[in-house]
PAKE-615134 format. One record per residue: residue in three letters; x, y, z of N, C-alpha, C, O, CB in turn. Coordinates in steps of 0.02 Angstrom, whole numbers, plus 50000, padded with zeros to 5 digits. Glycine has a CB too. Layout:
BEGIN
ALAXYZXYZXYZXYZXYZ ...
//
This chain:
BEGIN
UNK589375212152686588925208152644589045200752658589605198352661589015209852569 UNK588555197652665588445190152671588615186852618588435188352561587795188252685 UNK589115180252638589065176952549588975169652583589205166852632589965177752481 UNK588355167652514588135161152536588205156952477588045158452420587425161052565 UNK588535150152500588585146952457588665138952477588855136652531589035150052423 UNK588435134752408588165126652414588825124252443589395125952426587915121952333 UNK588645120052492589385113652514589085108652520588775108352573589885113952590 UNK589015102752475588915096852465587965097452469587625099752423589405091952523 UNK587705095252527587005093752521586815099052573586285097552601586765085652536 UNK587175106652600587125110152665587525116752623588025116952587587555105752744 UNK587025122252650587225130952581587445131852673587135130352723586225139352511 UNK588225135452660588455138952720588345145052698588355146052637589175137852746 UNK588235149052733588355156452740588865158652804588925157252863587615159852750 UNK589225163652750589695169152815589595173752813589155175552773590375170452822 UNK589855177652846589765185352880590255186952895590545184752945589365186752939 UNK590605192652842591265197652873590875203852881590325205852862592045199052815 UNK591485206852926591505213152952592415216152957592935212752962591075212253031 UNK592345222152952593025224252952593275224553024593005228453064593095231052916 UNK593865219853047594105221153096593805216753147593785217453208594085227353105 UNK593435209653087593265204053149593205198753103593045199453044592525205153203 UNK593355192153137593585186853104592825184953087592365186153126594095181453146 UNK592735181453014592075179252973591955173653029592385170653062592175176152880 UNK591035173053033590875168853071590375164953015590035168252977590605171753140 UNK590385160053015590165155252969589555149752998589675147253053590825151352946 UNK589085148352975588665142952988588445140252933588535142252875588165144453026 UNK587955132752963588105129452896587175127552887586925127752943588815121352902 UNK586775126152845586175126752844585645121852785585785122452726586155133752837 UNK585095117452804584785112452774584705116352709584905114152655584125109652811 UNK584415122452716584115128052656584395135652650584615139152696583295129352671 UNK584335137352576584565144052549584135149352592584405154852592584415144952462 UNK583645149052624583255152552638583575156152706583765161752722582645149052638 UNK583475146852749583765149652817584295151252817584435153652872583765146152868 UNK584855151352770585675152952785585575160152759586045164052765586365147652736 UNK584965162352731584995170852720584805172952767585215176852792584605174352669 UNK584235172152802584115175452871584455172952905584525177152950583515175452901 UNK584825167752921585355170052975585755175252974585845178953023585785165852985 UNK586055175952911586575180352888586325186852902586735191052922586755179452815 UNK585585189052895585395194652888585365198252967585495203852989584745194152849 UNK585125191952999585185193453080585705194753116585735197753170585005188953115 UNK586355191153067587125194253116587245199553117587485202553165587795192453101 UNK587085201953056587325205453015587015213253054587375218053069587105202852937 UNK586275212653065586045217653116586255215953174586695220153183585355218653122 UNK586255212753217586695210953292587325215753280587335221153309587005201253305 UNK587865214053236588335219453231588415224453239588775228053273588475220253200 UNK587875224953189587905232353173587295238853238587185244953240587575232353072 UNK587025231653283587105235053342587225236953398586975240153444587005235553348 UNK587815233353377588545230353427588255226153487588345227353546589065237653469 UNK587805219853453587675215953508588185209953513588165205253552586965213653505 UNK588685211653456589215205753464589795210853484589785216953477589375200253387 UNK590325206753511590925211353490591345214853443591625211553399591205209753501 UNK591425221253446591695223953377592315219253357592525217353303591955232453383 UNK592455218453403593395212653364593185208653415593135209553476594565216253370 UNK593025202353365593095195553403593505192553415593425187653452592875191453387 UNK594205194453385594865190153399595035193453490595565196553492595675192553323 UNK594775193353539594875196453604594615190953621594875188453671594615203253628 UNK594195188353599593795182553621593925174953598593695169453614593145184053603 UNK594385177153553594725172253522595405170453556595595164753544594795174253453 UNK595825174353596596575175653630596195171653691596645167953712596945185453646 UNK595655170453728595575168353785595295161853784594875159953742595245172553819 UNK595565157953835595245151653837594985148853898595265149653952595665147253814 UNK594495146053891593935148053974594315143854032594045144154088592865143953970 UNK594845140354028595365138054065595635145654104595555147954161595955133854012 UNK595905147654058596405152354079595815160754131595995165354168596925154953983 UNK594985158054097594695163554136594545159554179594435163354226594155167954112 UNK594445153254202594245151054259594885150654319594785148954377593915144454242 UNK595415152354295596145149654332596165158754360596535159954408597025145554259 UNK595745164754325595825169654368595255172554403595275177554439596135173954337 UNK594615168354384594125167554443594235165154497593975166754550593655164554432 UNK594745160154486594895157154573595535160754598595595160554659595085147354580 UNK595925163454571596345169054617596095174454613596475178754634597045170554603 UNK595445177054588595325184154600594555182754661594385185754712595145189154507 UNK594245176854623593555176154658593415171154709593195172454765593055174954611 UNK593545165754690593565160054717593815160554800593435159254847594015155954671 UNK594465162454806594895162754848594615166954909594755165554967595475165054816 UNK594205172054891593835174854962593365172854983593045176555021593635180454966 UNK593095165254966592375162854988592645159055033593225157055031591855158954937 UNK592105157555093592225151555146592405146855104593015145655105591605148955193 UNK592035143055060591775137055042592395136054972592225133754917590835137755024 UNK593205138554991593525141854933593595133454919593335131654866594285148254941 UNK593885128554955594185124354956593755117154905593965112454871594325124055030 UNK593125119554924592475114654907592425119554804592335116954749591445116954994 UNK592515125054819592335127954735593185126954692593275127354631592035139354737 UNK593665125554741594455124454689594145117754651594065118454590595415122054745 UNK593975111154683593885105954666593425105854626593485102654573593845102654706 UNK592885109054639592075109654546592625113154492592545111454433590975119354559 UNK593055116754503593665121454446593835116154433593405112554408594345127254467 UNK594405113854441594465107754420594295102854391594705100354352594505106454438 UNK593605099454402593235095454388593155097854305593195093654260592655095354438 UNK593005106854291592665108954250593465110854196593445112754138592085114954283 UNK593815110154219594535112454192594895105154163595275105054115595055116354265 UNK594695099354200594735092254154594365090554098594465086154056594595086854189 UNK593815095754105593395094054041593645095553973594155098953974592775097454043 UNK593415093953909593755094953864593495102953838593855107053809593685088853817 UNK592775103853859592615113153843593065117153885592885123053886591765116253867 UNK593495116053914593845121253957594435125453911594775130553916594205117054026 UNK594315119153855595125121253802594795124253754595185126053710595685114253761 UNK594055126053740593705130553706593945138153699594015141353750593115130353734 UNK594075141053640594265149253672593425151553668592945148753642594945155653607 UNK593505159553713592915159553732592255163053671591675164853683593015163353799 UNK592685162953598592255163253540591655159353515591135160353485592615162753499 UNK592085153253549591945145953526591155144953582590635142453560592795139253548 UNK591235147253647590975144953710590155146753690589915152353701591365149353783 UNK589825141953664588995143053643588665139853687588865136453734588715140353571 UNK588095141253667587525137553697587665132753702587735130053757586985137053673 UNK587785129053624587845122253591588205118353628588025112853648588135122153527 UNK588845121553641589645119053675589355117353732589305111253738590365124953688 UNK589055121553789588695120053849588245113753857588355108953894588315125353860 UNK587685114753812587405109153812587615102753814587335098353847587135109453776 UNK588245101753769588535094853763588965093953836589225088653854589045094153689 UNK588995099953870589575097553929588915097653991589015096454051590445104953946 UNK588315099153963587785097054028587705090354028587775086554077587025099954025 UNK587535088553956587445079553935587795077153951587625072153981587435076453875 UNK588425078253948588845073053946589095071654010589235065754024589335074253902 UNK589205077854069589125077754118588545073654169588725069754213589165082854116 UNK588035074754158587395069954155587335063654161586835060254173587115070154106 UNK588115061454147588095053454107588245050354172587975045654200588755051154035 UNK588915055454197589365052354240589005055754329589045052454381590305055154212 UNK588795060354325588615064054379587755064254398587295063554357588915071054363 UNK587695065454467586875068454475586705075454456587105079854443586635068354550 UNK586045075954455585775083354424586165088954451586535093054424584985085154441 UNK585965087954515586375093254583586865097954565586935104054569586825088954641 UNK587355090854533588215092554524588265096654476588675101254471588745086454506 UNK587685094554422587995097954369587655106654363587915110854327587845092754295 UNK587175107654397586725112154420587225118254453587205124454447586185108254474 UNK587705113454492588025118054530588465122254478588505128254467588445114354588 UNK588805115954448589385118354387589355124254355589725129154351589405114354329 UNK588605121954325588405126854265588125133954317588025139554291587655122554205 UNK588055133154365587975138054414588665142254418588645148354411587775134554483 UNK589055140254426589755141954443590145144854366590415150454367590155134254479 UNK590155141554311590285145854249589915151054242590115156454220590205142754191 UNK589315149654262588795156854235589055163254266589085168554236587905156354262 UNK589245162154340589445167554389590295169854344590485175554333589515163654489 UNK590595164554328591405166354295591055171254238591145177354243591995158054254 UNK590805169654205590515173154148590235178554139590215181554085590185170654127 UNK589945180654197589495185154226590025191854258589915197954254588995180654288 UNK590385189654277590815192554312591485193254284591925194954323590815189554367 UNK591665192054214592145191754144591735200054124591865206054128591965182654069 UNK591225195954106590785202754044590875210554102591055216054082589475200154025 UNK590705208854171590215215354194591055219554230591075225454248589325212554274 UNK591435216554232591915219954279592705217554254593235219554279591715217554362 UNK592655214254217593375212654188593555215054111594095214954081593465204654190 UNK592955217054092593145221354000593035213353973593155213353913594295226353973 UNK592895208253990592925203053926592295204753875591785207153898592835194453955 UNK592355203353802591885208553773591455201253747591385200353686592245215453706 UNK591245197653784590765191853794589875198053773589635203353795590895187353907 UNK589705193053722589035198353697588355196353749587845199653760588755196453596 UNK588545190153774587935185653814588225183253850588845183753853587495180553784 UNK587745178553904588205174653966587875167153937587425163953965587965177354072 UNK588185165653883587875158453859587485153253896587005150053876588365154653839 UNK587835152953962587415148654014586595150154047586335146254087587865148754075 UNK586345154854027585815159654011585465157053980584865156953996585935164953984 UNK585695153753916585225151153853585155144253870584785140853834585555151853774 UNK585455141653921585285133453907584845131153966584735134754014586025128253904 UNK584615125153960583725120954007584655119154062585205118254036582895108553939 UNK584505119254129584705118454170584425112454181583815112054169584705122754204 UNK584855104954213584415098254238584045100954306584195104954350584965090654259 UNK583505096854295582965097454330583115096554430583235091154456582475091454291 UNK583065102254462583405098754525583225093054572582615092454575583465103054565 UNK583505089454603583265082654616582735083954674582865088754710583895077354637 UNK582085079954689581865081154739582185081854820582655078954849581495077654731 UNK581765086154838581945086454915582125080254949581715075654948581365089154954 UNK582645079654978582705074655028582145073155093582045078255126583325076455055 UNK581835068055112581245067855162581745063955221581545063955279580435062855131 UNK582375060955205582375055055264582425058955339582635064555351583135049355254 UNK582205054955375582095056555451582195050155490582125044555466581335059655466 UNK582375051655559582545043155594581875040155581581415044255581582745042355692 UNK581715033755569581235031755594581095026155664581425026655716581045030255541 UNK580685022155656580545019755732581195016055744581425012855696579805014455745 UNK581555015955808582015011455796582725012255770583175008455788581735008055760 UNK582835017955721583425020755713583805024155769584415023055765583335024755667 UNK583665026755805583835028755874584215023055898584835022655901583205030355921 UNK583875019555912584165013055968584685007655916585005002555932583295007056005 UNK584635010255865585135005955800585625009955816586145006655825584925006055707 UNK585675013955822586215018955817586595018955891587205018755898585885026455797 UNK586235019155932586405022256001586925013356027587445013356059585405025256064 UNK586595007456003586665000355997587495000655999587924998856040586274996755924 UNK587495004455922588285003455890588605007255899589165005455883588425002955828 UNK588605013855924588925018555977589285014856022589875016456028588445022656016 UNK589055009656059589295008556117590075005156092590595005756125588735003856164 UNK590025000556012590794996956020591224999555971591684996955938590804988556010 UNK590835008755972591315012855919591815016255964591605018056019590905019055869 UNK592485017355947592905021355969593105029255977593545032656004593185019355948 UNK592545030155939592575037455922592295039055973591725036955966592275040355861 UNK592365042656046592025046656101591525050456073590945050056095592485051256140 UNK591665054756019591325061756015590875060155959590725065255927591835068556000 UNK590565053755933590035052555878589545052655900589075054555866590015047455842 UNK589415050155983588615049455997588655056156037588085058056023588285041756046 UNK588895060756073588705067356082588625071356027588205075856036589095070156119 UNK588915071055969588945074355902588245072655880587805076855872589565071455850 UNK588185066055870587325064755845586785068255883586325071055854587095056755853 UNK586855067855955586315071156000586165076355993585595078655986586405071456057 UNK587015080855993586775088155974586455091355911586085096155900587255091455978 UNK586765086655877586355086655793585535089255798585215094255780586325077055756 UNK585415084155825584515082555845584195087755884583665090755884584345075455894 UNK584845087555925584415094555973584295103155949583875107355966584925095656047 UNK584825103455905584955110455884585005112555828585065118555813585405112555903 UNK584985105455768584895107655714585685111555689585685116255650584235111955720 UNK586105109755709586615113655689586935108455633586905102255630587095116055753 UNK587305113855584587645107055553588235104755563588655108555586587685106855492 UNK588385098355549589195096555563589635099955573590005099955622589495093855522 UNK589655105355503590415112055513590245114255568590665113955613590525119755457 UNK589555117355584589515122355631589665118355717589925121555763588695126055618 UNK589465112355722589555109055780590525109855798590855112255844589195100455766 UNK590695106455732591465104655739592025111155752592625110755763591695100955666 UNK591615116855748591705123655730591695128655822591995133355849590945125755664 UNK591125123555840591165127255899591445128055941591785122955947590915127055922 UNK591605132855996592145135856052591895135056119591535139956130592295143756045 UNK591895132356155591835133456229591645140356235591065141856247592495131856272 UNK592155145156224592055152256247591365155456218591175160956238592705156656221 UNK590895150556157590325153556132589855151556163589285154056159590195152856072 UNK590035146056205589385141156248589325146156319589745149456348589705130456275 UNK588565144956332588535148256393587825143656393587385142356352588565157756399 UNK587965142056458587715133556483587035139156503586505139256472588295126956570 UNK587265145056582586695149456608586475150456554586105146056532586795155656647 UNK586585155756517585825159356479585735152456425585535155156374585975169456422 UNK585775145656412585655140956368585805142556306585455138956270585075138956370 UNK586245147156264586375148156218587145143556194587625140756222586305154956219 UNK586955144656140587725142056088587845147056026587515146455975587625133156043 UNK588385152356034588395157056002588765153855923589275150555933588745162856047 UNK588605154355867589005153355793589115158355769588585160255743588715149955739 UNK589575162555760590005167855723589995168655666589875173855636590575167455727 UNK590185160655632590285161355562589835153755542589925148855579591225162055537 UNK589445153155491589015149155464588915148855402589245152855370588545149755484 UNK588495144655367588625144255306588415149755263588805151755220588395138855287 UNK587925152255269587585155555246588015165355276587845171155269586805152055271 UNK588505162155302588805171955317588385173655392588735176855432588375180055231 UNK588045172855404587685175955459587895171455499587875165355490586945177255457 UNK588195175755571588095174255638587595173055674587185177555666588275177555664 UNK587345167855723586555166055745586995164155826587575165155843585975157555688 UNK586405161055862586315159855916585825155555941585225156655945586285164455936 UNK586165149855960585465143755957585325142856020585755143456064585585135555924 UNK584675141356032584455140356094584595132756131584845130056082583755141756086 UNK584615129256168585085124356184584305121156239583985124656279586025127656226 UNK584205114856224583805110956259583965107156315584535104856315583585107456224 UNK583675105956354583985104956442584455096156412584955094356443582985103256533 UNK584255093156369584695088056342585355089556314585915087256324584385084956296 UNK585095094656274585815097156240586505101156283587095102656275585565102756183 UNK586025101456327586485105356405586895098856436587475096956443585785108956485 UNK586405097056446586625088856464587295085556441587725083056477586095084056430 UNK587295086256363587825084756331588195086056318588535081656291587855083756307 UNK588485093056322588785098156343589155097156407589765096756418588355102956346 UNK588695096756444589025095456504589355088756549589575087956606588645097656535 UNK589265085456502589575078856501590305077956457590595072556461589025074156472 UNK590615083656413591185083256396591695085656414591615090556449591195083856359 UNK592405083656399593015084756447593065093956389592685095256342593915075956440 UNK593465097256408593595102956406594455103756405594805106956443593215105856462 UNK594655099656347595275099056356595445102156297595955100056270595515092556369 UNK595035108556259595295110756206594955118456185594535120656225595185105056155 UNK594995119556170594755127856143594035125356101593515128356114595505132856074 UNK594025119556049593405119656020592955112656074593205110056124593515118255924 UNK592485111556051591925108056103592185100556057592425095756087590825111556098 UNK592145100656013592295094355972592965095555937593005098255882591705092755917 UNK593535093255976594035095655928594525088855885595075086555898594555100855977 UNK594035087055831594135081555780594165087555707594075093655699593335074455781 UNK594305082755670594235085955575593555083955554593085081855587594855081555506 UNK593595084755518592725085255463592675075055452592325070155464592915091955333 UNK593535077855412593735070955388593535065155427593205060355407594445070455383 UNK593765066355488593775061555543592955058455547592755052655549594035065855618 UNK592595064655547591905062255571591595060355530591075058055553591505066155601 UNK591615059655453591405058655402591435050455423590995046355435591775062155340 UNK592145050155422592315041455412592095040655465591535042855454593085037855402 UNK592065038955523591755035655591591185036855589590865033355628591985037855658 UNK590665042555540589725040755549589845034955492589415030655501588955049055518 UNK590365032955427590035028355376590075023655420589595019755423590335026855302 UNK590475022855452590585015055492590275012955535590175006855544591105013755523 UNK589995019055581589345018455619588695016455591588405011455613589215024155644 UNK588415020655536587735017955495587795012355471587285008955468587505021555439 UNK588395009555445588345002955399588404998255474588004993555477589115001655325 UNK588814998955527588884994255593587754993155630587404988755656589655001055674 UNK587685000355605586955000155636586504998155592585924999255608586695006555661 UNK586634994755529586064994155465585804998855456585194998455459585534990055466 UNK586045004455444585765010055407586055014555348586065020655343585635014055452 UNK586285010255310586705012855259586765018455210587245021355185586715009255230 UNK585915019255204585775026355177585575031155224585045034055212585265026455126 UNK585935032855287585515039855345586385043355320586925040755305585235037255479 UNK586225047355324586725054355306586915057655373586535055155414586295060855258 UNK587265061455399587535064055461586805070755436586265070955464588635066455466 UNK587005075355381586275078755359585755077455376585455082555391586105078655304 UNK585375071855384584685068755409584695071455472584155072855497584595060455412 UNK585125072255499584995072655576584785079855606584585081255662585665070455615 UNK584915084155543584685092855539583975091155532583555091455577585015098555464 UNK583895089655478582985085655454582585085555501582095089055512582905077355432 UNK582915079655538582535077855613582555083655663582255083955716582915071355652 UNK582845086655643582955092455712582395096155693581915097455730583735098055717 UNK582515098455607581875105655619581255103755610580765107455617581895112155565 UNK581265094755587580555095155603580335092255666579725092155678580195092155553 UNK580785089855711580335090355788580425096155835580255096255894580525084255838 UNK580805102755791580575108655820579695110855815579305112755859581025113955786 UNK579585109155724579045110455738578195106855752577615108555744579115113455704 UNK578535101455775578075095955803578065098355886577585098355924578435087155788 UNK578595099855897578645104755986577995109955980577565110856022579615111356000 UNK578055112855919577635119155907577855126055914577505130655937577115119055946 UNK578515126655891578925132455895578465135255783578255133455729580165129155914 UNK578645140355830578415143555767578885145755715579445146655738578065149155783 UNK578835146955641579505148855600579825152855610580435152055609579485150055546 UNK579575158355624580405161955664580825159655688581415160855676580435165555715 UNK580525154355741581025153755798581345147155783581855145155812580685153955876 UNK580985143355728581495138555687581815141755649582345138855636581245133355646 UNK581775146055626582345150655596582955150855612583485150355581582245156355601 UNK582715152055692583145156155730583685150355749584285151155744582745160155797 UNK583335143655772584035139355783584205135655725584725132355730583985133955842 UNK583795135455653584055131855604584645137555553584995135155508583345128555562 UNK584645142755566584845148255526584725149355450585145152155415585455148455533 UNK584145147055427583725147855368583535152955361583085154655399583225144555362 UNK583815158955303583315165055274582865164855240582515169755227583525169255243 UNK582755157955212582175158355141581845153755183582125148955208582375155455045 UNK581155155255192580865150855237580495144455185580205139755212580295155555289 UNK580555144955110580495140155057581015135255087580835129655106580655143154979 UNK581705137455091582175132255108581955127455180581905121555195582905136255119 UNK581875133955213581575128755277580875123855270580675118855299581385133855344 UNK580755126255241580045118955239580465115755212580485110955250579195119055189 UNK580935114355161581265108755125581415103455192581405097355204582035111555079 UNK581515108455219582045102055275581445100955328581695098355378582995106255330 UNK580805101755337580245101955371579855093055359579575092655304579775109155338 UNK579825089055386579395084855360578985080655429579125075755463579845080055308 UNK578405085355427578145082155491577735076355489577445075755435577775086555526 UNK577655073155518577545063655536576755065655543576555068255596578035058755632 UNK576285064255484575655063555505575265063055551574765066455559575545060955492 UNK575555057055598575195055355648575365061555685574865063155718575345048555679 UNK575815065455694575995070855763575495074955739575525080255770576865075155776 UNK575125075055704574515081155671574085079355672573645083555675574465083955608 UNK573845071455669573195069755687573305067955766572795066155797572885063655639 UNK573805068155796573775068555868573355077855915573005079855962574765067155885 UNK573765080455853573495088455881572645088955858572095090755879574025096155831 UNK572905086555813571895087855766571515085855836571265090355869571525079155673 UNK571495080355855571005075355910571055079555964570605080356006571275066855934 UNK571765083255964571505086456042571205093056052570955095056104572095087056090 UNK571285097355973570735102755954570025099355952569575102755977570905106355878 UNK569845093155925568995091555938568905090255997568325090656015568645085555902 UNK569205088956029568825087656115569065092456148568985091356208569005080256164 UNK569385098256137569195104556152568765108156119568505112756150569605107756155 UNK568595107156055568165113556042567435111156059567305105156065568225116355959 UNK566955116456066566285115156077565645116356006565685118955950566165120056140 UNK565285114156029564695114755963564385122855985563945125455951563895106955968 
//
């Protein structure tokens, strides 16, 4: 039985049950603190909550996120990139929530507030990443979680697609400040970028023993997306290839790290402060399909399954379409 009663200018109502701790809320009116009460009260009783909430009360989403990453975390490629969002989400102050506590409500304030300091993206990902801990608590670990709270809340809106692409002149900005950079392997790294659409990991990743200059392929094993592919290699990209020393098992054998810092110093040396090493995928798949390769076969060297994703990274230059348009009217006839 529900007991409701006045606290100052706000009637709380609670809700016991035998063998679970009273859950209490607090309410403008007598009315609504009865139908709330009346609604727990059926949820219970059809076991859409947990029969003993103190199970949910012993855990604290710290301590379930600290065995998502040694049970889950730890077998993904990308383990190293998801320890650090743990973290991020384990400094927060909801992490010391037990998971009774862990509402909608609680969420919401750690989207906002997150929001403050971060872009949409980040926090998109986050709340992406609890939902899966949560998801994967309830369905296979016995946590007796009644909902996956992250379920109930407006996710930030995701940021638009990125469009940048070189434009006129970025080429020769770039290629300019290449010449009094030290890094050997930045302007073959950029080329191949362009030519093949591969990304950074996968370039920095590659083996001699996967390159095969004859049949023009560049074999990738392991990629982001899990699938092994095979890119087709352009008589330039051969070119560039074949212009490097072979003094190592991989084709580029630098760190991530390394190349990160020598493109900032390159774009800001070339005035281009906002081009991303990423842009240079951009440019690839969309002058694949300015070549006029068809989506499959940008598929095939961009390694995109959702071909939604691949138009993201698609942005073809007007004029290359009113170049084709003009040459369908003076071929076609009346």
């Amino acid at each position: 039985m529900a007991t409701i009663r006045k606290r100052g200018s706000t009637w709380q109502a609670q809700v016991r049950r035998q063998g679970s701790a009273p859950i209490s809320k607090s309410f403008a009116t007598r009315a609504d603190a009865a139908v709330w009460a009346r609604d727990l009260e059926r949820s219970i009783d059809r076991a859409e909550l947990p029969a003993n909430i103190r199970d949910l009360q012993r855990i604290t989403l710290t301590e379930l996120l600290a065995r998502y990453e040694a049970k889950v975390t730890v077998s993904k490629r990308g383990a190293s990139q998801e320890r650090y969002k743990l973290r991020v989400i384990r400094c927060h102050a909801i992490s010391t929530l037990q998971l009774a506590k862990l509402t909608s409500s609680a969420l919401c304030s750690y989207r906002d507030d997150r929001l403050r300091k971060v872009q949409a993206g980040t926090v998109r990902r986050e709340l992406a990443l609890l939902q899966h801990c949560l998801e994967i608590a309830r369905r296979e670990w016995g946590v007796p979680l009644p909902t996956n709270p992250v379920q109930s809340i407006t996710l930030p809106r995701p940021a638009r697609a990125r469009d940048r692409r070189l434009e006129v002149g970025d080429e020769r900005k770039l290629h300019e400040a290449i010449r009094s950079h030290r890094a050997w392997y930045l302007g073959p790294l950029m080329q191949l970028a362009v030519e093949t659409s591969m990304r950074r990991g996968e370039l920095l990743a590659l083996l001699w023993a996967d390159v095969d200059l004859k049949r023009r392929t560049a074999h990738l094993p392991i990629t982001k997306n899990g699938d092994a592919r095979t890119v087709a290699l352009t008589s330039r990209a051969i070119a560039v290839l074949e212009s490097l020393p072979r003094s190592d098992a991989r084709v580029f054998p630098v760190s991530g790290n390394a190349v990160r810092l020598s493109w900032e110093r390159l774009r800001e040396r070339a005035g281009l402060p906002g081009l991303r090493f990423h842009d240079l995928r951009h440019e690839a798949v969309s002058r694949l399909f300015e070549a006029g390769l068809s989506i499959p076969e940008v598929a095939l060297m961009s390694g995109h399954r959702d071909t939604r994703m691949l138009l993201r990274y698609t942005h073809l230059r007007p004029e290359i379409v009113a170049e084709k348009l003009a040459t369908i009217d003076t071929e076609r006839s009346i």
